[in-house]
C-alpha positions in Angstrom: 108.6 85.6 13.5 105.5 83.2 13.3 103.1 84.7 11.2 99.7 83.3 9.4 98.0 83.8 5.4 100.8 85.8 3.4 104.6 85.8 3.9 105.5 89.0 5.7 107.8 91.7 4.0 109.5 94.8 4.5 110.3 97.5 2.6 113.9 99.8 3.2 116.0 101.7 1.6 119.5 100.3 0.8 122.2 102.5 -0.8 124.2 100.8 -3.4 126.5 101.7 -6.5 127.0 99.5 -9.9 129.7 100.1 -11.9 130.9 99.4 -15.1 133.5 99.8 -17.9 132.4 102.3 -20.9 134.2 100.2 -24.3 132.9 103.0 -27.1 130.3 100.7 -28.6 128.5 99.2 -25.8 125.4 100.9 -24.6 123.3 98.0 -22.6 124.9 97.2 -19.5 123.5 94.4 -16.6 122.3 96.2 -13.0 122.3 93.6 -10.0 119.0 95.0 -9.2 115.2 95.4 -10.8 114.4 98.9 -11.3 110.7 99.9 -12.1 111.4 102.9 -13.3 114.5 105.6 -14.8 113.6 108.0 -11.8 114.7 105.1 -9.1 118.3 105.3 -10.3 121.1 108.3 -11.2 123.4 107.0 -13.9 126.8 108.5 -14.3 128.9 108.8 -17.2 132.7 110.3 -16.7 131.2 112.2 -13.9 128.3 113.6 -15.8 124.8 113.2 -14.5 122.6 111.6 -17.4 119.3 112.8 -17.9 116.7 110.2 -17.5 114.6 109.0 -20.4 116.6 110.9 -23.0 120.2 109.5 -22.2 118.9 106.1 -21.3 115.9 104.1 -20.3 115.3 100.9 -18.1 113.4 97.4 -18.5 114.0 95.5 -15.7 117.8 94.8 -14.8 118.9 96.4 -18.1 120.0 100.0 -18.8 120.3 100.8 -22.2 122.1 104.3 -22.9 121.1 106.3 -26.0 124.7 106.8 -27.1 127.5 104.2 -26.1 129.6 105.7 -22.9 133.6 106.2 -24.2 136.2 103.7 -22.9 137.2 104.1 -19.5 137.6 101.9 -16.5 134.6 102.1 -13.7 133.9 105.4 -15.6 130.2 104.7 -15.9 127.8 104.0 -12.8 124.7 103.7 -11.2 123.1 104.8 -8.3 120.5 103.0 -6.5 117.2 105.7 -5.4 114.3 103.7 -4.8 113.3 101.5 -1.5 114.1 97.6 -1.5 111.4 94.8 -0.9 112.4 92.2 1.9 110.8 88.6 2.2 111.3 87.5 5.8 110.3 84.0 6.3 109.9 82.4 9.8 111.2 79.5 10.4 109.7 76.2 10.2 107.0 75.0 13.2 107.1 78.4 14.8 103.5 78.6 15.3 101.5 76.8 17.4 99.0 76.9 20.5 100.7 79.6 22.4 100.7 82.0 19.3 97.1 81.6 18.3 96.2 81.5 22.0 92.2 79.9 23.1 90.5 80.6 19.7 92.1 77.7 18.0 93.8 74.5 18.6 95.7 72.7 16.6 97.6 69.4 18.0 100.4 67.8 17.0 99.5 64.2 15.3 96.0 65.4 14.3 94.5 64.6 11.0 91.8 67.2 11.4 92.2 70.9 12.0 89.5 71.8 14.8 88.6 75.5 15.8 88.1 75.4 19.3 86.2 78.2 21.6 85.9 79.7 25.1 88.9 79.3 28.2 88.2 75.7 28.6 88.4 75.1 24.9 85.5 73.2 23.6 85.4 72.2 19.7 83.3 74.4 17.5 84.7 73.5 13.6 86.2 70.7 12.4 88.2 70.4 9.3 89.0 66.7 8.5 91.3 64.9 5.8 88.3 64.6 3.6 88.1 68.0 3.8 84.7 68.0 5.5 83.6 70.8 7.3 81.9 69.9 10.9 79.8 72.8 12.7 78.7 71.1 16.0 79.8 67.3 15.1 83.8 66.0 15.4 82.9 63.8 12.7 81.8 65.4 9.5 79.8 63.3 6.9 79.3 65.5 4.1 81.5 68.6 2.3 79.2 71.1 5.4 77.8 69.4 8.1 75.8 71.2 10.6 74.4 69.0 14.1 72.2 70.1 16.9 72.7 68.0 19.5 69.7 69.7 21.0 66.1 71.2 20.6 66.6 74.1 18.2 67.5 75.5 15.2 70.6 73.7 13.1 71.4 75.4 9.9 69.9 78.5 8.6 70.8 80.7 5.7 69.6 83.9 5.9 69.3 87.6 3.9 67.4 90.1 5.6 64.1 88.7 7.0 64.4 85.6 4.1 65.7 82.2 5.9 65.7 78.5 5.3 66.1 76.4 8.1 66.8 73.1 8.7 66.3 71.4 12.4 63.1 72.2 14.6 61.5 72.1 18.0 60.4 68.5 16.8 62.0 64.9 16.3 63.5 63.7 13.0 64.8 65.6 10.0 64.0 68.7 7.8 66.0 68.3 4.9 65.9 70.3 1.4 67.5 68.0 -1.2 68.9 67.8 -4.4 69.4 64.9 -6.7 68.7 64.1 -10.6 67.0 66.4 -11.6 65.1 66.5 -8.8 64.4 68.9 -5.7 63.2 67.2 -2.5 61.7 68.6 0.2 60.5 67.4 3.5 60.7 65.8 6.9 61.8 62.3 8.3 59.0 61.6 10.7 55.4 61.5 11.8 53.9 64.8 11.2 53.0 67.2 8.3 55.1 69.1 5.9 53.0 72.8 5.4 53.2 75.6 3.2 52.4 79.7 4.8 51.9 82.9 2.8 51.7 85.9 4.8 51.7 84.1 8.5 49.1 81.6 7.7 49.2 78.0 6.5 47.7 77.8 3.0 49.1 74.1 2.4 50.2 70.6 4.1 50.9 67.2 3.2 50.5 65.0 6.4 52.0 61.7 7.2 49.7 59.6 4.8 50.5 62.0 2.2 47.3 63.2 1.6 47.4 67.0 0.0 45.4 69.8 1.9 44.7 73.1 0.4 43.6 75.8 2.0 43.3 77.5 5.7 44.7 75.6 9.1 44.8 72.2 7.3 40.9 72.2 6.7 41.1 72.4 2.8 38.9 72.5 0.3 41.2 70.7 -2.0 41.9 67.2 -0.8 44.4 64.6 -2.9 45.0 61.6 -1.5 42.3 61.6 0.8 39.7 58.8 1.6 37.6 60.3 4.1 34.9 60.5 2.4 35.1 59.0 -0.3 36.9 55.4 -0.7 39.9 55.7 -1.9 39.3 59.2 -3.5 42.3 60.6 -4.7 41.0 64.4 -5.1 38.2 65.9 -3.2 36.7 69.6 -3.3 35.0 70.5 -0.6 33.5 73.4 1.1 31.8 76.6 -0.7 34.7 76.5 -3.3 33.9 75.2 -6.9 36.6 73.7 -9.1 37.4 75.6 -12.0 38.5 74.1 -15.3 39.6 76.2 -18.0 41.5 77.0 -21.3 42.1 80.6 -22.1 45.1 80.2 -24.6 42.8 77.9 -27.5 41.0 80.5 -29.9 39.4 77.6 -32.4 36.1 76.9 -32.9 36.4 72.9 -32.7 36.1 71.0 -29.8 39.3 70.4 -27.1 39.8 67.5 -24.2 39.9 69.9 -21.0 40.1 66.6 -19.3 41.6 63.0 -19.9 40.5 59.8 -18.1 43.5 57.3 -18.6 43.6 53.6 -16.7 46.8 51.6 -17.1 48.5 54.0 -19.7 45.3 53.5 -21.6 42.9 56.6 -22.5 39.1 55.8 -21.0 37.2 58.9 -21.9 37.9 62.5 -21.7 35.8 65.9 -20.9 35.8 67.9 -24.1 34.4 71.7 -24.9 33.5 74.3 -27.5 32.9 77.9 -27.3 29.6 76.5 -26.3 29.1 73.3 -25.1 30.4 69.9 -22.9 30.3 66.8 -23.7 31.4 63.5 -21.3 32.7 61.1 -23.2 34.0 57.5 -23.3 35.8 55.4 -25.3 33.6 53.4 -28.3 36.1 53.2 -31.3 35.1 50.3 -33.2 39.1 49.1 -33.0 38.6 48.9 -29.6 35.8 46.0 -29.9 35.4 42.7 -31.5 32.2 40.3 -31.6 29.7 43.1 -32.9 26.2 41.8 -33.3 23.2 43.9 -33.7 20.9 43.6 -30.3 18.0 41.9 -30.0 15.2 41.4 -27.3 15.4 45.1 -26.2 11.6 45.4 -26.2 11.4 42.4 -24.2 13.9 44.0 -22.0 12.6 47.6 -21.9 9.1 45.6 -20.9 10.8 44.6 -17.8 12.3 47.8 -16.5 10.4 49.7 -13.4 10.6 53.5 -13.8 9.4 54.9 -10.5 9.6 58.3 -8.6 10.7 59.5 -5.3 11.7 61.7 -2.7 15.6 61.9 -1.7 15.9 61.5 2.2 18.7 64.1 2.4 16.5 67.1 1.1 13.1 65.8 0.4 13.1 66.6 -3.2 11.3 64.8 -6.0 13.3 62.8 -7.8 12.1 59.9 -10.9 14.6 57.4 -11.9 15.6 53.7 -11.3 15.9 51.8 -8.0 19.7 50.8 -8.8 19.6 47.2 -7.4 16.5 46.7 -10.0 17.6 47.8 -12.7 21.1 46.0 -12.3 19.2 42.5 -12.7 17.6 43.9 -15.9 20.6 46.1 -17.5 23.3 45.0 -15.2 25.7 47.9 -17.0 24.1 50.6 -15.8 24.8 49.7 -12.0 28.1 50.3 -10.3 28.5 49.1 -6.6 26.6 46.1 -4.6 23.2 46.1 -2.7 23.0 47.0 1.0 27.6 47.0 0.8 28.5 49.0 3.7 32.0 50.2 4.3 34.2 51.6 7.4 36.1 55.1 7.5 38.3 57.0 10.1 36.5 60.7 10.3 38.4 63.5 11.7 38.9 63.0 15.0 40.3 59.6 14.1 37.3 57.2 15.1 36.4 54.8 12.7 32.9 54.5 11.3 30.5 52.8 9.9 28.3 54.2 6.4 26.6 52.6 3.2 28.1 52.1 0.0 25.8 53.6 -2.1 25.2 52.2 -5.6 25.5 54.2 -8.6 23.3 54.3 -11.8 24.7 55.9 -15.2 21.7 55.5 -17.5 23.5 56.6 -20.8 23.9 53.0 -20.8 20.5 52.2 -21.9 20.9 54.3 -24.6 21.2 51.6 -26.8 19.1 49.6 -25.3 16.4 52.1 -26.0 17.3 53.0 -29.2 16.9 49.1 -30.1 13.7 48.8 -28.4 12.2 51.7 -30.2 13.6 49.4 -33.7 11.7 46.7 -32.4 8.4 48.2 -31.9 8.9 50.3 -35.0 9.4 47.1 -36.8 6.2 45.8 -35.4 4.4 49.5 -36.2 5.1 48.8 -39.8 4.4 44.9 -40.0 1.1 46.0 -38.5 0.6 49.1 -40.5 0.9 46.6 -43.5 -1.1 44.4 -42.1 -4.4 46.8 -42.1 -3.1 48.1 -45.4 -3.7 44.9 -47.0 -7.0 44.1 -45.2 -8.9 47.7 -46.0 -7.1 47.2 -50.0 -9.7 43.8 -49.8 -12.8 45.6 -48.3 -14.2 46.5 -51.2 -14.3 43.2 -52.1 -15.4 41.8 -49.1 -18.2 44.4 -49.1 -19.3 44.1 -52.8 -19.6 39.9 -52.2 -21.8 40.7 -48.9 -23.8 42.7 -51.0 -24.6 39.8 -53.7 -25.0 36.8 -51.1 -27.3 39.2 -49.1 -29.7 39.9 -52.7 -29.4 36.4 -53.3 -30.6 35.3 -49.7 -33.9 37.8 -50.7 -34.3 36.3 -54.1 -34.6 33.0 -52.7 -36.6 33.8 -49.7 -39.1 35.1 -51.9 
């Protein structure tokens, strides 16, 4: 009988007799049979029926008597009770096509085990030497490979309404991946990767890898972007502010909320009390070398052009710098070129044209300032002893005037 999984048995009950020769002294004797148990055998002693448990007991193929049987010849035996196990093993090669019928296939010479469908019988697993396991594909790459030769769904795992799926409507790949350490996750061609909560798209990175937060793909977190700014890297946009905090840090000192790091090398950082922020960049005096007081900063203030103005975007009052000015005067101040211009592709993907607006950051004349002010304080005290001097020789002056003048009358007289 062909048969498939676990060898087929049967269970049947076979009468049989042991017998054996009482000596006086021996009371274990050898069945030719396991017994579980002293209620699957009668044993006999000179034609007395023992009582089980009490006149002997059983382990296995061994019956041990309490009291050793007298001499006699075939004067002690056993009788066989219980039901007998069979193993009946089929023959070698007896199944095949014909036994498993259309559902499976498996040919002679194959070195891949293929589950085949349907009454013209097309391949739908494959089992190869490698132990791969092919759903769709003949040639299985990997330990579970599932291929959709066409639009649709290829793999999904799923419990209740919770799925992952891999494949699409689209071209290319969805893949989830694993590999040191690492979880990727993604797609293989030209077209965003988006994240949903309840229905509605809340996320996407597209093709250029540029980050997206918020509704439909029109964020109001951007990073990566350069829309709108050149070569931004994080934009907020829209009615949303962005929100840094620290909830966990119950001192009263000041902490860094925010670093500013170029080439592995800290630039400046964001710091706050229970109170207060403060911007600030680097100045630690290991950092610099060269240091000489500054000088000409009067000269230099004396050249700067305060002015005031409207801004053309709102018509607000405004006072200031013009940037382009004060970069030939205090060139550190300025940031960016006069009348630079750059191109951009908006969001329907035409390129345009818009200025490069120059920047001003006037904590850089701090010092500057502060020198100046040195200066004419300097000069405020040379002059102050200056007059100090001249009014300490008034008297003088005025007592000498006094004489010449009484002389002058004396002689005119």
């Amino acid at each position: 009988m062909p048969y498939l999984g676990n060898t087929p048995t049967t269970q049947s009950f076979i009468s049989g007799t042991d017998y054996f020769n009482g000596t006086g002294s021996q009371t274990a004797f050898t069945l030719t049979r396991t017994v579980n148990s002293v209620n699957d055998i009668q044993a006999v002693v000179n034609n007395v029926v023992q009582v089980p448990s009490d006149a002997y007991t059983i382990s296995g193929t061994t019956i041990t008597f309490t009291s050793a049987p007298s001499a006699g010849t075939s004067n002690v035996y056993v009788r066989y009770l219980s039901t007998t196990t069979q193993v009946i093993a089929p023959s070698q090669g007896t199944v095949g096509t014909s036994q498993l019928g259309t559902i499976t296939n498996i040919a002679s010479g194959n070195t891949a085990l293929t589950l085949q469908t349907g009454s013209t019988p097309t391949t739908a697993v494959t089992i190869n030497a490698s132990q791969n396991v092919g759903i769709g594909t003949s040639s299985p790459s990997t330990k579970l490979h599932v291929e959709q030769s066409t639009t649709g769904d290829a793999f999904k795992v799923a419990r209740g309404g919770n799925y992952i799926i891999m494949g699409g409507s689209g071209s290319g790949t969805q893949y989830i991946k694993g590999y040191e350490g690492v979880v990727a996750f993604g797609n293989e061609f030209a077209g965003a990767t988006t994240f949903l909560t309840n229905n509605t798209e809340r996320m996407r990175i597209d093709s250029c890898g540029v980050v997206s937060v918020g509704t439909g793909g029109n964020g109001e977190i951007y990073v990566g972007r350069n829309t709108t700014i050149a070569n931004a890297k994080l934009e907020v946009t829209g009615s949303a502010n962005m929100l840094v905090t620290n909830n966990t840090d119950t001192g009263v000192g000041a902490i860094n909320v925010l670093y500013v790091v170029r080439n592995n090398n800290n630039v400046g950082t964001i710091q706050c009390t229970n109170i207060a922020t403060s911007f600030n960049t680097s100045s630690d005096y290991r950092l610099k070398e060269n240091i000489a007081p500054m000088t000409g900063a009067l000269a230099t203030v004396a050249q700067l052009k305060p002015v005031t103005y409207k801004w053309k975007l709102d018509g607000s009052d405004g006072q200031g710098f013009i940037a382009h000015e004060l970069a030939e005067v205090v060139p550190d101040c300025v940031s960016g070129e006069k009348d630079a211009v750059e191109t951009y592709t908006d969001e329907e993907g035409n390129e345009q044209t818009r200025i490069k607006a120059q920047g001003i950051d006037t904590s850089f004349l701090v010092a500057t300032l502060t020198a100046a002010i040195q200066e004419l304080n300097a000069k405020v005290d040379a002059q102050a002893t200056t007059i100090a001097e001249l009014q300490a020789r008034l008297p003088a002056i005025t007592e000498g005037n006094e004489t010449n003048s009484a002389s002058l009358n004396e002689e005119n007289t």
